[in-house]
C-alpha positions as CSV (number, residue, x, y, z in Angstrom):
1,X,25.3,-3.5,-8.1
2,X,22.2,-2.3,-9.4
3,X,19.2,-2.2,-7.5
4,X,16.9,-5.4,-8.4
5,X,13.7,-4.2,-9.9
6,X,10.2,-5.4,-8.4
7,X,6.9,-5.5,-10.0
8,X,4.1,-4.6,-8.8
9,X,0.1,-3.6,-9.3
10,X,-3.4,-3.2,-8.5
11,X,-6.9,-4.1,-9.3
12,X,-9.2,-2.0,-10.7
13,X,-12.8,-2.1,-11.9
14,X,-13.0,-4.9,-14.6
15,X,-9.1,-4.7,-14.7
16,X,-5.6,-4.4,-13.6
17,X,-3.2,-1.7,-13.1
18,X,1.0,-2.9,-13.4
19,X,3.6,-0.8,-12.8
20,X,7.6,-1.3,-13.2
21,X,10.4,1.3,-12.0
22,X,9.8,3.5,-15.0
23,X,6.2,2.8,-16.7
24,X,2.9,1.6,-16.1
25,X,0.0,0.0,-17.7
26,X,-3.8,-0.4,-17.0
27,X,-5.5,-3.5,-18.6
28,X,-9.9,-3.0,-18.7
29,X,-12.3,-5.1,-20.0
30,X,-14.4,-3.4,-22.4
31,X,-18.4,-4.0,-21.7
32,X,-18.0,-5.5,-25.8
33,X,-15.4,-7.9,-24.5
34,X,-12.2,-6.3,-25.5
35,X,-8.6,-5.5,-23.6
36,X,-8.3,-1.4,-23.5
37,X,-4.8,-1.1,-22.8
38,X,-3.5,2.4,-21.5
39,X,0.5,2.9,-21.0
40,X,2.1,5.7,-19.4
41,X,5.6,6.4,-19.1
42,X,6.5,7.4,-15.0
43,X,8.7,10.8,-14.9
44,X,9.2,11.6,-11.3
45,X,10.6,14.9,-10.1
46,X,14.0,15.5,-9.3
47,X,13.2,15.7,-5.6
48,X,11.8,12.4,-5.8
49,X,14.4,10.8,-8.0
50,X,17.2,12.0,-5.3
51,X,15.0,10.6,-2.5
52,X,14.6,7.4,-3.7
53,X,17.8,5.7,-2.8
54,X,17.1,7.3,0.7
55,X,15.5,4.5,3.1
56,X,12.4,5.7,5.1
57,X,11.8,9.1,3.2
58,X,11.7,6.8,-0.4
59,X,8.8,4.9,1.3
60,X,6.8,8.3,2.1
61,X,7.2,9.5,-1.4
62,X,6.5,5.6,-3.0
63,X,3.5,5.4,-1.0
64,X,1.7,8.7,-2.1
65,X,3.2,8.2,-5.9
66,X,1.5,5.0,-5.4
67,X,-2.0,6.3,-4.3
68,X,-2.0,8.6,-7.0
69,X,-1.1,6.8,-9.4
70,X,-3.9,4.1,-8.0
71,X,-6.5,6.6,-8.0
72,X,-6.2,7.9,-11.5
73,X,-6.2,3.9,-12.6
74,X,-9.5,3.4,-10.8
75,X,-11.1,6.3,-12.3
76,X,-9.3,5.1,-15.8
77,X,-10.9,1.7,-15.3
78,X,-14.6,3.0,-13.9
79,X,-14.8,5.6,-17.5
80,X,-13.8,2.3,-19.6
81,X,-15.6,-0.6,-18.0
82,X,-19.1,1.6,-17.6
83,X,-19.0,2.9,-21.0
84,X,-21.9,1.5,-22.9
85,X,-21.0,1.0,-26.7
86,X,-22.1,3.8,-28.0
87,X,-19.2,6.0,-26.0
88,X,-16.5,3.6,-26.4
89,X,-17.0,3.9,-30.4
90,X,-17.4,7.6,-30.4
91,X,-13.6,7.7,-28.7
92,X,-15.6,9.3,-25.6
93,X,-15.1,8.3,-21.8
94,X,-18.3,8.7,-19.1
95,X,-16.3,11.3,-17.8
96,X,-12.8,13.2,-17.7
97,X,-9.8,12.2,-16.1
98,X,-9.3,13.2,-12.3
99,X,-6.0,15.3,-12.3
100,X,-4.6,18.4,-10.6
101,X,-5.7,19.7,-7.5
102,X,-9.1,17.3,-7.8
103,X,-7.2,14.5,-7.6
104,X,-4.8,15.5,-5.0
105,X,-7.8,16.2,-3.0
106,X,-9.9,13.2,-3.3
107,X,-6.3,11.2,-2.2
108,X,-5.8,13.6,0.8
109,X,-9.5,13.1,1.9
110,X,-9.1,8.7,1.4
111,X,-5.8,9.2,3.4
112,X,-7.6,11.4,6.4
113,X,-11.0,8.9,6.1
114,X,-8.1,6.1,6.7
115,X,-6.8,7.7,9.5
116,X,-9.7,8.5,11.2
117,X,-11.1,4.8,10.7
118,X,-7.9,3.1,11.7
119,X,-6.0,5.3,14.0
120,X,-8.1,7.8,15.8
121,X,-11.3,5.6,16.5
122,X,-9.3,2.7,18.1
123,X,-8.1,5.3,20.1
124,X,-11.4,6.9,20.9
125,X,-12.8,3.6,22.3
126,X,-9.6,2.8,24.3
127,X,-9.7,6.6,25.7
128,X,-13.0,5.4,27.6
129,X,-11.9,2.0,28.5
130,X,-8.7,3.8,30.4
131,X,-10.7,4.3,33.1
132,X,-10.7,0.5,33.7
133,X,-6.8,0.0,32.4
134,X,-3.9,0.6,35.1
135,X,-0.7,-0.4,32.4
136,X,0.2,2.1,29.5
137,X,1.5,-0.9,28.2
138,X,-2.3,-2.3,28.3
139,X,-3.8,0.4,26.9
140,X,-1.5,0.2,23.6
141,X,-2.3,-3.3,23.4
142,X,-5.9,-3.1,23.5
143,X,-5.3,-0.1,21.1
144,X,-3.3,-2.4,18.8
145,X,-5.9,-5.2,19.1
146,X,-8.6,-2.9,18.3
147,X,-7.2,-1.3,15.0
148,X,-6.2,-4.8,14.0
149,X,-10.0,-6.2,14.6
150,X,-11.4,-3.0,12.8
151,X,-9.1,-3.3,9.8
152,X,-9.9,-7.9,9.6
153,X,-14.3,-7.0,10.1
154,X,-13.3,-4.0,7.0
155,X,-11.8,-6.6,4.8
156,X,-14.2,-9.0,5.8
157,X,-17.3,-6.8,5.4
158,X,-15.8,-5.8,2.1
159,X,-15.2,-9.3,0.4
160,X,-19.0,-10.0,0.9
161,X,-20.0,-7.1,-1.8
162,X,-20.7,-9.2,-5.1
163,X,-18.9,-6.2,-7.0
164,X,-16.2,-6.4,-4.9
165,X,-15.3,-9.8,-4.4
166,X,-14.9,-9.8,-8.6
167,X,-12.4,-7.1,-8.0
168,X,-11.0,-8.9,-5.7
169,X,-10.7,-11.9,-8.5
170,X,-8.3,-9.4,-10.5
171,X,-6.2,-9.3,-7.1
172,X,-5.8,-12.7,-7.4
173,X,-4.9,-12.4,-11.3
174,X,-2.2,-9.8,-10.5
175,X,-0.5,-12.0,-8.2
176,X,-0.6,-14.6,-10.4
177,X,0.7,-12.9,-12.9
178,X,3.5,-11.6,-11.2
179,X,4.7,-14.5,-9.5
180,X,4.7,-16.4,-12.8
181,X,7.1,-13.9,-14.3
182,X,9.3,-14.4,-11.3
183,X,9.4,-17.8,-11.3
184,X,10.2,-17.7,-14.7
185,X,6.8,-19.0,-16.1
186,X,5.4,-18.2,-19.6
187,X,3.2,-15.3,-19.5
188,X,0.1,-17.3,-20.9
189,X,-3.6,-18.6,-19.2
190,X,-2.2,-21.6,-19.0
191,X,1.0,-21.1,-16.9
192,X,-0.4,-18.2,-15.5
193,X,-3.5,-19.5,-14.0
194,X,-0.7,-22.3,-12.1
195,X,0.4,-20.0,-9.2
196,X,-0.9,-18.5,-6.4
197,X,-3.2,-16.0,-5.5
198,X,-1.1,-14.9,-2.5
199,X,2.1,-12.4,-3.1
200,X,5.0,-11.1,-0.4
201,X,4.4,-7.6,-1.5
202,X,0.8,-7.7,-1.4
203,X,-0.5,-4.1,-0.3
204,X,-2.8,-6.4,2.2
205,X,0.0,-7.5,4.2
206,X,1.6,-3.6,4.1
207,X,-1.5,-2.9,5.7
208,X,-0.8,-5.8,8.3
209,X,2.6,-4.9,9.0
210,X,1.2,-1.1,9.3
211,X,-1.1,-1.9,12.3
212,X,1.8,-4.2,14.1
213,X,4.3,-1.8,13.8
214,X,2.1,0.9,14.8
215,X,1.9,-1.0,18.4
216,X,4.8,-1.0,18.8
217,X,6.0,2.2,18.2
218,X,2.8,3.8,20.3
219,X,3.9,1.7,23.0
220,X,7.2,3.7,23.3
221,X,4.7,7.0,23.7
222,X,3.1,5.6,27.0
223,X,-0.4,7.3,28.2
224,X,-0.1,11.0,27.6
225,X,-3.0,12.9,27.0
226,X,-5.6,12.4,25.0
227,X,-5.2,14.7,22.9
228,X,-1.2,14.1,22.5
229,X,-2.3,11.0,21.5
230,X,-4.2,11.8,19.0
231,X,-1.9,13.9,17.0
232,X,0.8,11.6,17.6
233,X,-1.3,8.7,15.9
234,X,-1.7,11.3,13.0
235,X,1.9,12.7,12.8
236,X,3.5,9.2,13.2
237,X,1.6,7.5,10.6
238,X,3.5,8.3,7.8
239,X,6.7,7.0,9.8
240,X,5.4,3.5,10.5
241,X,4.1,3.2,6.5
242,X,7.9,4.0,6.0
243,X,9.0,1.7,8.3
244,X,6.4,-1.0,7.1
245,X,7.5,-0.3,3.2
246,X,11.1,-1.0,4.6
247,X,10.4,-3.9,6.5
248,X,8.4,-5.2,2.7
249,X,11.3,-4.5,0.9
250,X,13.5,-6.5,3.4
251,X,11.3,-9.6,3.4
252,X,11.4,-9.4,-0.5
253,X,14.7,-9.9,-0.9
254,X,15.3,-12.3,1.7
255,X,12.1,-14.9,0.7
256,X,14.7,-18.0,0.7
257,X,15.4,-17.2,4.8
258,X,12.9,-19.6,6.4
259,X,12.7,-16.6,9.2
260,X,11.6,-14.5,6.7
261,X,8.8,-16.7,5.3
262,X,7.7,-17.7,8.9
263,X,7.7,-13.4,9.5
264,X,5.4,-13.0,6.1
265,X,3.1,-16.0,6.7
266,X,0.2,-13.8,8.6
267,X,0.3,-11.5,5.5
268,X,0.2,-14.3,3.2
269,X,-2.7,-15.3,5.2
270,X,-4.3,-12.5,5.6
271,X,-4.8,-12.5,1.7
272,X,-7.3,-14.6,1.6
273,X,-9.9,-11.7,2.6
274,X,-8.6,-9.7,-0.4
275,X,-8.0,-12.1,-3.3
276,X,-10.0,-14.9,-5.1
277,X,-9.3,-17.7,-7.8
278,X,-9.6,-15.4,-10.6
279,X,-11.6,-16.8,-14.7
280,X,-9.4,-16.9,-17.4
281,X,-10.8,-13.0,-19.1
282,X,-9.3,-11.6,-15.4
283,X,-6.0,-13.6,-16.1
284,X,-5.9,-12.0,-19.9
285,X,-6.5,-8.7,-18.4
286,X,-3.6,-8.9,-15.9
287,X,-1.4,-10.5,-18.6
288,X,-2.2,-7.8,-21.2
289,X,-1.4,-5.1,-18.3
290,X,1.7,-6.8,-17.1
291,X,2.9,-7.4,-21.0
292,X,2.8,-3.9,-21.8
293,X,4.9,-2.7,-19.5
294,X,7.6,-5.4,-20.0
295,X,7.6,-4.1,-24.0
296,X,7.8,-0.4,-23.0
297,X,10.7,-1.6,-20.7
298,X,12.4,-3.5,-23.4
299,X,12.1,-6.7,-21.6
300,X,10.0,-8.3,-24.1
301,X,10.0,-7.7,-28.2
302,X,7.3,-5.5,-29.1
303,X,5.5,-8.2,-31.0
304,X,4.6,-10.0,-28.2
305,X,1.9,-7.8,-26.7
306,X,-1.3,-7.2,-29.3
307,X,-3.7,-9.8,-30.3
308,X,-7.3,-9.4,-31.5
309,X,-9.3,-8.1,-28.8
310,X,-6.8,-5.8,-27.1
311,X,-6.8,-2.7,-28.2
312,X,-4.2,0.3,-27.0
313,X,-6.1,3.5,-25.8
314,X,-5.1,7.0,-24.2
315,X,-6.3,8.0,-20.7
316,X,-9.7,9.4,-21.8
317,X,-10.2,5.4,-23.2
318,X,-10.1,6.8,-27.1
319,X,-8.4,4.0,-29.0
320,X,-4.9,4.7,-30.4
321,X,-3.4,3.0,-33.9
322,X,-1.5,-0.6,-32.6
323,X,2.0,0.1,-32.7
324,X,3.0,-3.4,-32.4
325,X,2.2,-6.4,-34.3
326,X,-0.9,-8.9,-33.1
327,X,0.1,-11.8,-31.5
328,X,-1.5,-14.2,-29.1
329,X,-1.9,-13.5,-25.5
């Protein structure tokens, strides 16, 4: 039987980022009102294609496809969104694409600033309070309990940026979106703007899962030194994001288990720092975005995409003809 396919995205500056098994799509609001629309087709190496059945090294390789992949629709979504008019007619973009070695590196330093914020400093502050803990057992638990405050006072400090919170109101859009489509729901403001802001796969609640897992597997490690510790929290952390993107995956296809939806309440909770009631323009972006990669995947007819106002562009944000005919969004 084949494997069920899962949507998912991102938000982005003044936008949304989708992504199916085989393409993606980034949906920006133009500072002149309109939908720039880039579509890429997703052609992953051999290696990756063999390892993607495999479980636990398919989550490595998803979850640094997907920060790629994240970062160059961010940097998409910044060139388009902070063009003034004047670029956006000449077909020009602030600034280039991030590719190649640059954008390896600028993922590599966000993963090692992530580690450091999340992993070594709850550790650093539990390394002094030792003196006054007995129990190994303790001192993971206090470990855990630290990592999970620092990652709820980031989210929180986060949400209360005004720019922030808006792209937190695309969040809330994406989900939308998506859970519309699998429930079924016309793909329209109306219907759309009808579910919830909250998803199962929600990168939030990876993160979650990421930080309760991770007590559990340093408990196993017990109290060895402090710098053992250290690199184990490094080495180990792309084994507990496998583990966590597993234990997603699970949960997804098991939603109708009331175990399962009582395990995925705190990430459905936890949400709330990340996403907000999006207005209708977000929902049209993360329509738009989602659209176009259901008409690259055949799903929908190609006239169901286009309308006035959304426009298809390449990567550097210079408009393309429409290859599809107008219709409303």
């Amino acid at each position: 039987m084949a494997e069920q396919s899962y949507y998912g995205g991102q938000a982005v500056m003044e936008g949304v980022m989708m992504r199916g098994r085989q393409d993606m799509a980034v949906a920006v609001r133009t500072p002149d009102g309109e939908i720039a629309v880039y579509h890429e087709r997703l052609e992953p190496s051999g290696l990756v294609r063999r390892l993607r059945p495999m479980p636990l090294l398919r989550g490595v390789f998803l979850l640094w496809d997907t920060m790629l992949l994240g970062m160059r629709a961010l940097i998409f979504s910044a060139n388009v969104s902070l063009a003034d008019d004047t670029e956006v007619d000449d077909g020009e973009s602030p600034a280039g694409p991030l590719t190649g070695v640059a954008l390896w590196g600028t993922v590599a330093i966000s993963i090692a600033l992530s580690i450091a914020l999340f992993f070594v400093a709850p550790l650093a502050v539990v390394h002094w309070l030792d003196r006054y803990i007995q129990s190994s057992i303790v001192s993971n638990l206090v470990e855990g309990g630290i990592r999970l405050a620092v990652l709820l006072g980031y989210l929180g400090i986060l949400g209360q940026l005004p720019d922030i919170r808006r792209l937190f109101g695309y969040h809330g859009a994406e989900h939308k979106t998506i859970n519309a489509w699998e429930a079924g729901d016309e793909l329209d403001v109306a219907h759309v703007r009808a579910h919830s802001i909250s998803h199962p796969r929600c990168g939030t609640g990876f993160l979650l899962v990421v930080v309760l897992l991770s007590v559990i597997v340093f408990a196993f490690l017990g109290r060895p030194p402090f710098a053992l510790r250290v690199v184990s929290r490094i080495v180990l952390v792309p084994v507990i994001a496998a583990l966590a993107y597993e234990f997603i995956k699970w949960t997804a296809g098991h939603l109708g288990n009331p175990v399962v939806r009582v395990a995925i309440a705190p990430s459905l909770a936890l949400q709330r720092l990340t996403t907000r009631e999006p207005d209708d323009q977000m929902l049209e972006a993360a329509i738009a975005s989602f659209k176009r990669v259901l008409v690259a995947e055949g799903t929908l007819e190609p006239g169901q995409f286009f309308c006035p106002g959304v426009v298809a562009v390449d990567e550097a944000g210079r408009q393309l003809q429409p290859s599809v005919t107008p219709v409303q969004v």
